[in-house]
Biopython code that builds the backbone (N, CA, C, O; Angstrom):
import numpy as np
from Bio.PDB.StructureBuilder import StructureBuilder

atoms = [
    (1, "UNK", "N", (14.418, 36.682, -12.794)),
    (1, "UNK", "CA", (13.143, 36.120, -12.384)),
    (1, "UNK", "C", (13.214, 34.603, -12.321)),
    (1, "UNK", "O", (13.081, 34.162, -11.179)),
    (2, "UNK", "N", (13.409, 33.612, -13.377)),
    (2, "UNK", "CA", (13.628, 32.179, -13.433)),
    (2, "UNK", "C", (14.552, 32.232, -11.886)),
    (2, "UNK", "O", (13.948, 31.893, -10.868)),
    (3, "UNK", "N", (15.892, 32.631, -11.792)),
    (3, "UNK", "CA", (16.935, 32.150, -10.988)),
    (3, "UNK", "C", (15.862, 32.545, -9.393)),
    (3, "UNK", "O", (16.057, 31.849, -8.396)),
    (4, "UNK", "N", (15.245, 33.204, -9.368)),
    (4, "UNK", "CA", (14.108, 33.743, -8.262)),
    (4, "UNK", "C", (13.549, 32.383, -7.826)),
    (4, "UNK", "O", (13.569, 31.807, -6.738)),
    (5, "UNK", "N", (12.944, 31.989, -9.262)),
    (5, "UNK", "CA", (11.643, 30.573, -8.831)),
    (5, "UNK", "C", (12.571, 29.737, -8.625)),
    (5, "UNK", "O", (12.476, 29.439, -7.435)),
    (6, "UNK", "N", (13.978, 28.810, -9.392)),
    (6, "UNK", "CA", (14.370, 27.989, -9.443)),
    (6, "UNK", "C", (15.440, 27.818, -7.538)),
    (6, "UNK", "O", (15.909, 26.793, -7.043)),
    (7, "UNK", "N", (15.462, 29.313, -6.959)),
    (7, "UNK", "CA", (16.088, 29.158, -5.849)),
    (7, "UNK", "C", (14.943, 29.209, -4.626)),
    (7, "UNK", "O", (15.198, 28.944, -3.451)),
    (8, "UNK", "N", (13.493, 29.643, -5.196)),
    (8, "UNK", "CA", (12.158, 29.190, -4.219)),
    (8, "UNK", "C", (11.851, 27.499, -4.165)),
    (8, "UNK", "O", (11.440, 26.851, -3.203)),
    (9, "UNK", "N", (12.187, 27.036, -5.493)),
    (9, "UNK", "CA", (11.853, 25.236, -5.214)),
    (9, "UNK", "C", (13.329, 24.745, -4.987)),
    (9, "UNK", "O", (13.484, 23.524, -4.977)),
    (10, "UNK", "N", (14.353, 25.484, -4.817)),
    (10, "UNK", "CA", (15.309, 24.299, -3.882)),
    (10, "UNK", "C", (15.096, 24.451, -2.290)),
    (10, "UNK", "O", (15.192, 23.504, -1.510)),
    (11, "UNK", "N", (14.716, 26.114, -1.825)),
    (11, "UNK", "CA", (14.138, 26.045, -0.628)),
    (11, "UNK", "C", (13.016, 24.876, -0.325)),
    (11, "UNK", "O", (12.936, 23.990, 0.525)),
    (12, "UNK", "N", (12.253, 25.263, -1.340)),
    (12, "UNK", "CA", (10.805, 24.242, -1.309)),
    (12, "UNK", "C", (11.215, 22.834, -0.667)),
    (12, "UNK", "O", (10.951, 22.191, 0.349)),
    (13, "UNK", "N", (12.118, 22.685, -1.982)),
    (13, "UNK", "CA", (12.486, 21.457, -1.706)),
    (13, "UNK", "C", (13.272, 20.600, -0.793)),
    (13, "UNK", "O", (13.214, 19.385, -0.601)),
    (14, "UNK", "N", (14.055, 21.560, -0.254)),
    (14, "UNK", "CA", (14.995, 21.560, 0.962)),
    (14, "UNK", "C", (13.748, 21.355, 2.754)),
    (14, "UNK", "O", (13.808, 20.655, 3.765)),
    (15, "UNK", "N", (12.779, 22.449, 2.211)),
    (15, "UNK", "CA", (12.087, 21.913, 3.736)),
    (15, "UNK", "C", (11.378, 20.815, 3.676)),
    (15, "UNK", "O", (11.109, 20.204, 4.710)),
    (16, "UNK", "N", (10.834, 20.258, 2.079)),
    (16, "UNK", "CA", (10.386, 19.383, 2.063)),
    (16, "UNK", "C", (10.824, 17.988, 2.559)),
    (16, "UNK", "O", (10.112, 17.110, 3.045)),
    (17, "UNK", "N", (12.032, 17.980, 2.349)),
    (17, "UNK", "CA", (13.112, 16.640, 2.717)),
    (17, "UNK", "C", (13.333, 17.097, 4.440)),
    (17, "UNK", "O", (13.466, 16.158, 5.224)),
    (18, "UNK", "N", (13.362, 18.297, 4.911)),
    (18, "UNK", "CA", (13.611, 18.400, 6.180)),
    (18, "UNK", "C", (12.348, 17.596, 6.944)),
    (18, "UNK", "O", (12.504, 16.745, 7.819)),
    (19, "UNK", "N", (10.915, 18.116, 6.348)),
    (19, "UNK", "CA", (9.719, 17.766, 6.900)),
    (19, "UNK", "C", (10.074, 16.304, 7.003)),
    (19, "UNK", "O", (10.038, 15.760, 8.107)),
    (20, "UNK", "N", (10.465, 15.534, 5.757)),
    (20, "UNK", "CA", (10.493, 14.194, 5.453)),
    (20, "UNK", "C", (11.255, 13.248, 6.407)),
    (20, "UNK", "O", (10.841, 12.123, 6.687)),
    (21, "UNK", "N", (12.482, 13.824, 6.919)),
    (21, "UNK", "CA", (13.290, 13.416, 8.226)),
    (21, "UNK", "C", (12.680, 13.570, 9.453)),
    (21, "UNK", "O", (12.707, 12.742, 10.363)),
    (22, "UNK", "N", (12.140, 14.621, 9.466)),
    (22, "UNK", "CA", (10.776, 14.929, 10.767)),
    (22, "UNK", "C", (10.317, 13.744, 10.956)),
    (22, "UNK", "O", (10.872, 12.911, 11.672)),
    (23, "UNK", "N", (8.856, 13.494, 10.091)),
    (23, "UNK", "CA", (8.338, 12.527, 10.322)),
    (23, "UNK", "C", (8.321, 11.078, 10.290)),
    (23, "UNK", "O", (7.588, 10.214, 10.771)),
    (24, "UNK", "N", (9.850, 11.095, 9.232)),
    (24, "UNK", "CA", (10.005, 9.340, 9.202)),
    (24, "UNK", "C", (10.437, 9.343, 11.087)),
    (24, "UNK", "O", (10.238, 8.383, 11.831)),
    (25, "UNK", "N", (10.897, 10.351, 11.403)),
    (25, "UNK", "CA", (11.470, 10.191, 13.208)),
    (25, "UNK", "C", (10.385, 9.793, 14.222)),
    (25, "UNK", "O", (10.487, 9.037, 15.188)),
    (26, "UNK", "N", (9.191, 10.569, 13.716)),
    (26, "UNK", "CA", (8.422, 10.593, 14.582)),
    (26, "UNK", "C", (7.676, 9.084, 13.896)),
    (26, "UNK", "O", (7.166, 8.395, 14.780)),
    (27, "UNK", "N", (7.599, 8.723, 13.011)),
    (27, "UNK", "CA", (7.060, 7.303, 12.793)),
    (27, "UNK", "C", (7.568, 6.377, 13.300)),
    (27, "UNK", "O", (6.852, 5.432, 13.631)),
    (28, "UNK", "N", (9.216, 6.334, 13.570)),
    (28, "UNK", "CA", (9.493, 5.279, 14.521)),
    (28, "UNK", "C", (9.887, 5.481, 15.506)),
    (28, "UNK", "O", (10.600, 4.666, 16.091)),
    (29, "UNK", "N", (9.521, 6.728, 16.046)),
    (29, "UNK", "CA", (9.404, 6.454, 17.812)),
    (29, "UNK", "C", (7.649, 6.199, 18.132)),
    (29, "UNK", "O", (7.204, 5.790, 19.204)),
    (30, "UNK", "N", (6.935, 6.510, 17.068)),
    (30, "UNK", "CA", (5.594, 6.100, 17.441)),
    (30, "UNK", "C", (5.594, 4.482, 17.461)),
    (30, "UNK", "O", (4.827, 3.746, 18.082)),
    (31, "UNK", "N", (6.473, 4.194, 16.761)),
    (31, "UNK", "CA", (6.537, 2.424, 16.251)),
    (31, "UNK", "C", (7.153, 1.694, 17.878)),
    (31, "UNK", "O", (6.697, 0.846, 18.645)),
    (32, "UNK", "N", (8.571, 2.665, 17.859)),
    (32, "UNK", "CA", (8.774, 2.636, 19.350)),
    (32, "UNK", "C", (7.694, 2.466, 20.684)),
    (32, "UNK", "O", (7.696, 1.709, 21.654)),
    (33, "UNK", "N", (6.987, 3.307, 20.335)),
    (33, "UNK", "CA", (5.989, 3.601, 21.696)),
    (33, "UNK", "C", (4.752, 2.060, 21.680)),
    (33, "UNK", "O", (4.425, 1.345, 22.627)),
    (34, "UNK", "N", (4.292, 1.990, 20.120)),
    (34, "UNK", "CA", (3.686, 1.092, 20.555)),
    (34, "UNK", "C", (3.955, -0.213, 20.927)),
    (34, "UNK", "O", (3.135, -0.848, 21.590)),
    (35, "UNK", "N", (5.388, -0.853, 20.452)),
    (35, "UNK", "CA", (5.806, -1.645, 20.591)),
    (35, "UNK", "C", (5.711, -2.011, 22.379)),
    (35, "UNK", "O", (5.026, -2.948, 22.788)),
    (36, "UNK", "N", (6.485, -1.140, 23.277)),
    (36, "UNK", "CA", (6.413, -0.753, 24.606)),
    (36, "UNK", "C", (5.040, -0.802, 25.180)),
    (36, "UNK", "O", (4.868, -1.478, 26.194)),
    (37, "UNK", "N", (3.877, -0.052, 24.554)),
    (37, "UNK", "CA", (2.773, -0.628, 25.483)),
    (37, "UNK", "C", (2.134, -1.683, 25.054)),
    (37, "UNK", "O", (1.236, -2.139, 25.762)),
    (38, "UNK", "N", (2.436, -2.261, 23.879)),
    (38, "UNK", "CA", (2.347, -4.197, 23.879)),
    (38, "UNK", "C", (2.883, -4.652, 24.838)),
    (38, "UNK", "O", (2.293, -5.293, 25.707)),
    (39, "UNK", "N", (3.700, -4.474, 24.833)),
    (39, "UNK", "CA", (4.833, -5.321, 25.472)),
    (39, "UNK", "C", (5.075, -5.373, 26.986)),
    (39, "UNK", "O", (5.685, -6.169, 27.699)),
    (40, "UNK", "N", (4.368, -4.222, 27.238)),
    (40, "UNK", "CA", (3.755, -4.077, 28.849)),
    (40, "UNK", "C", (2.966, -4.734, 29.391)),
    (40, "UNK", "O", (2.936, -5.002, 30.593)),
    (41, "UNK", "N", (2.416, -4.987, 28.767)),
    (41, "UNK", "CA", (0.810, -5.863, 28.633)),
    (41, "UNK", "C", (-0.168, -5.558, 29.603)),
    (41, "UNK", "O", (-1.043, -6.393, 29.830)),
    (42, "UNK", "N", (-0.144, -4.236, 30.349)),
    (42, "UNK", "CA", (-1.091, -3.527, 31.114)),
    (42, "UNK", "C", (-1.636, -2.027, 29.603)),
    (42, "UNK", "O", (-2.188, -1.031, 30.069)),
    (43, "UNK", "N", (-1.500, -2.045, 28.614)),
    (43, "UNK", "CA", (-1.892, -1.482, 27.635)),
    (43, "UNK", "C", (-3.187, -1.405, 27.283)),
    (43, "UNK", "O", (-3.842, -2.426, 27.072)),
    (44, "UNK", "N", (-3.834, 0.140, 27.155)),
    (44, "UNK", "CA", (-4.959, 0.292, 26.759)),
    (44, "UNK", "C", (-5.867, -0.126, 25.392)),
    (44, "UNK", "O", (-5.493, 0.622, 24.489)),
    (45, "UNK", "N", (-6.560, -0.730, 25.071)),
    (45, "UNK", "CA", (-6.622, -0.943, 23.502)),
    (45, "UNK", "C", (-6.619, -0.190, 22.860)),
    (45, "UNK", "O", (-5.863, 0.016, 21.911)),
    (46, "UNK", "N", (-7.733, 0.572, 23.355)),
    (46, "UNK", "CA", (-8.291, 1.992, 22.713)),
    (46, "UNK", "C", (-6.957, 3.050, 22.216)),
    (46, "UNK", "O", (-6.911, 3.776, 21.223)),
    (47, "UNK", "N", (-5.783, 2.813, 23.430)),
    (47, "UNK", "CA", (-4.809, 3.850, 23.313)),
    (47, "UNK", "C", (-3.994, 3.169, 22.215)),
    (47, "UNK", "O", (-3.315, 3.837, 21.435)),
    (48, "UNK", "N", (-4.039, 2.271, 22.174)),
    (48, "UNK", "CA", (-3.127, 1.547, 21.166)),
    (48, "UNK", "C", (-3.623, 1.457, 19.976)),
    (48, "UNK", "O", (-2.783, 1.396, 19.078)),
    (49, "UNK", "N", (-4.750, 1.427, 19.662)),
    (49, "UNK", "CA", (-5.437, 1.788, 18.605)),
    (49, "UNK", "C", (-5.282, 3.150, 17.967)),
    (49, "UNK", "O", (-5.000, 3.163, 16.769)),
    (50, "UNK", "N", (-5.406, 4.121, 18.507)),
    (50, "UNK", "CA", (-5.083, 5.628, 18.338)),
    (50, "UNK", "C", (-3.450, 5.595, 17.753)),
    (50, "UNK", "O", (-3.081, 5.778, 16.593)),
    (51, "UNK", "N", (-2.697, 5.328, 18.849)),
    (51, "UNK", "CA", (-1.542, 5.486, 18.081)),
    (51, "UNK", "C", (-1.031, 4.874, 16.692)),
    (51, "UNK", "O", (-0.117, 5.362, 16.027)),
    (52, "UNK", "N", (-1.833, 3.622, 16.325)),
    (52, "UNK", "CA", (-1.266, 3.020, 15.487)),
    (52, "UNK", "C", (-2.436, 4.070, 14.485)),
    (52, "UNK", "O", (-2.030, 4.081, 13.323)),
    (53, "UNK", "N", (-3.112, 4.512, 14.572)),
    (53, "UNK", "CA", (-4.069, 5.031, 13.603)),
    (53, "UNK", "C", (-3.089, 6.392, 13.125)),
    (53, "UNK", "O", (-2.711, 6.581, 11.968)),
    (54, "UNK", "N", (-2.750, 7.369, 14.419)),
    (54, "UNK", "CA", (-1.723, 8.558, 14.293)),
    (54, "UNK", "C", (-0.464, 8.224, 13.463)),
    (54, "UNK", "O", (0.030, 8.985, 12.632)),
    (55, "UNK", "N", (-0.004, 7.000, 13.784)),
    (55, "UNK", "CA", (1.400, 6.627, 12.681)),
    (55, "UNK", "C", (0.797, 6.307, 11.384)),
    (55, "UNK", "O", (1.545, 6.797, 10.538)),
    (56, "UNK", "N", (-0.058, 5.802, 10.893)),
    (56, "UNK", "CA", (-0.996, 5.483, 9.804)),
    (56, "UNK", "C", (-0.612, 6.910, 9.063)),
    (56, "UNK", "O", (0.041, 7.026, 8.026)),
    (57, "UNK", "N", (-1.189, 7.970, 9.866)),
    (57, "UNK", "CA", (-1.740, 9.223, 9.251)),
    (57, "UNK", "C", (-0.272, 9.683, 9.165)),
    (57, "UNK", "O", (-0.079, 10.371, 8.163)),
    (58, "UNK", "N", (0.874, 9.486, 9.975)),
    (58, "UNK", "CA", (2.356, 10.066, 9.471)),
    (58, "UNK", "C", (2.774, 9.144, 8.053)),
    (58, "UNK", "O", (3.308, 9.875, 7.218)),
    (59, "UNK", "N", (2.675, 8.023, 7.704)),
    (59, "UNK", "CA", (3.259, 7.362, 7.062)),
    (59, "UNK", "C", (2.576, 7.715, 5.639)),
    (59, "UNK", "O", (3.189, 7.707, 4.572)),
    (60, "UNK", "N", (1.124, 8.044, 5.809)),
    (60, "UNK", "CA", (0.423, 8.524, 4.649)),
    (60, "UNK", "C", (1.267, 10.182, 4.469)),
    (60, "UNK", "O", (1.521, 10.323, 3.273)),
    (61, "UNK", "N", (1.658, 11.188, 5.138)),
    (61, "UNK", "CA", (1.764, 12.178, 4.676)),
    (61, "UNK", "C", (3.381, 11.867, 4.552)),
    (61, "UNK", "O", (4.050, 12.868, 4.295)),
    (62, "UNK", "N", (4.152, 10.553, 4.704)),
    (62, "UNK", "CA", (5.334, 10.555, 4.435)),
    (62, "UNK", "C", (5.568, 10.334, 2.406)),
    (62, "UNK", "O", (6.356, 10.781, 1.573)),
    (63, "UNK", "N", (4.459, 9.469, 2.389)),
    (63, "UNK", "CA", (4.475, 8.977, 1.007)),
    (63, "UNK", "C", (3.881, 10.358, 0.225)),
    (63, "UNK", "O", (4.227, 10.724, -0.899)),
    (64, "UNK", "N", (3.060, 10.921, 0.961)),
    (64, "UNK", "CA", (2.910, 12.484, -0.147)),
    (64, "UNK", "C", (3.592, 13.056, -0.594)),
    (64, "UNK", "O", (3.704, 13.371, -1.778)),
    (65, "UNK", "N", (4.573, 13.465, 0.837)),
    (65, "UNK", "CA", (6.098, 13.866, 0.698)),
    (65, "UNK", "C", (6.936, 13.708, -0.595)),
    (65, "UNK", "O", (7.373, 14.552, -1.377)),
    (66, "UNK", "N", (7.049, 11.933, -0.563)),
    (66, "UNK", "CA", (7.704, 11.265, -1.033)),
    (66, "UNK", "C", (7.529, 11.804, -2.620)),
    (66, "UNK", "O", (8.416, 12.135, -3.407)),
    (67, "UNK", "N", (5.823, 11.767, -2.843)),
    (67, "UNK", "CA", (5.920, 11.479, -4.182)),
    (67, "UNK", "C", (5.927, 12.877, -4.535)),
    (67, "UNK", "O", (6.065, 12.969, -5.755)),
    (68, "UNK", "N", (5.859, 13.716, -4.119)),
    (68, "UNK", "CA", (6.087, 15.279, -4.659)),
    (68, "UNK", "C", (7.776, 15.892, -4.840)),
    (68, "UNK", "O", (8.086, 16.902, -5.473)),
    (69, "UNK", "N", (8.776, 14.916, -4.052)),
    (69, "UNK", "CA", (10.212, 14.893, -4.377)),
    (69, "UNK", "C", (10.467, 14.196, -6.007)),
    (69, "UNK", "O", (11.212, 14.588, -6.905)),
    (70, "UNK", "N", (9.656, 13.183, -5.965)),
    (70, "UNK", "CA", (10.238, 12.254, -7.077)),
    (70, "UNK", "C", (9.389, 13.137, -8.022)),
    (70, "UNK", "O", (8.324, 13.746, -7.918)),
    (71, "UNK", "N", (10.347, 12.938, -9.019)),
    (71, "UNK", "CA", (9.408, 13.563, -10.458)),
    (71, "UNK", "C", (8.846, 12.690, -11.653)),
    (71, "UNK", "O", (9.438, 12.202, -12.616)),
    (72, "UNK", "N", (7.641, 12.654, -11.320)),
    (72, "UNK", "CA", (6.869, 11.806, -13.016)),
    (72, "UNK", "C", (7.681, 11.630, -13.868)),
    (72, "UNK", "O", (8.306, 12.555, -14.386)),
    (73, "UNK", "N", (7.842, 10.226, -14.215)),
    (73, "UNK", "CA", (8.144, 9.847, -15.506)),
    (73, "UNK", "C", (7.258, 9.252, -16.229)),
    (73, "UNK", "O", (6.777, 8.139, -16.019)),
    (74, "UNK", "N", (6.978, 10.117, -17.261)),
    (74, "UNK", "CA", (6.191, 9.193, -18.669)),
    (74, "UNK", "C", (6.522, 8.510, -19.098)),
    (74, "UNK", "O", (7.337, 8.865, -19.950)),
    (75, "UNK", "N", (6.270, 6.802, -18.997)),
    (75, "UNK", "CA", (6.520, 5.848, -20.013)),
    (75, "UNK", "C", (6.033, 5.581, -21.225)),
    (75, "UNK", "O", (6.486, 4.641, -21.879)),
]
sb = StructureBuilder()
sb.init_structure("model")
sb.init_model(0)
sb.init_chain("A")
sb.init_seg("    ")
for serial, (resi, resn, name, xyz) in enumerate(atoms, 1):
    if name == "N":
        sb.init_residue(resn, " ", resi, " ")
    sb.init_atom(name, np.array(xyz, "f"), 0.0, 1.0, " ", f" {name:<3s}", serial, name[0])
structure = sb.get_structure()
């Protein structure tokens, strides 16, 4: 039973770090993208606003990620 749970949280933990490569990817091609419609300077605000709000919301569920890998230490 233990060797059951302890091989469900390395899966766990294994998609967790997969998810984590996911989205750091997709954070900097979003970083990518907006950079490009700055830099165009025919760029929507509104659209540029959105995206930087959508990478906001990846970078927040990157650090969730993050902190559910690392394990609490009590000082």
């Amino acid at each position: 039973m233990t060797q059951d749970v302890s091989t469900d949280e390395a899966q766990s933990e294994d998609a967790m770090r997969a998810k984590l490569v996911q989205l750091r990817q997709q954070h900097r091609d979003m970083d990518a993208a907006i950079d490009a419609l700055e830099a165009s300077g025919a760029a929507d605000p509104l659209r540029i606003r959105r995206l930087k709000k959508m990478k906001l919301a990846i970078r927040d569920e990157i650090g969730f990620i993050e902190d559910q890998l690392v394990p609490d230490i009590i000082a």
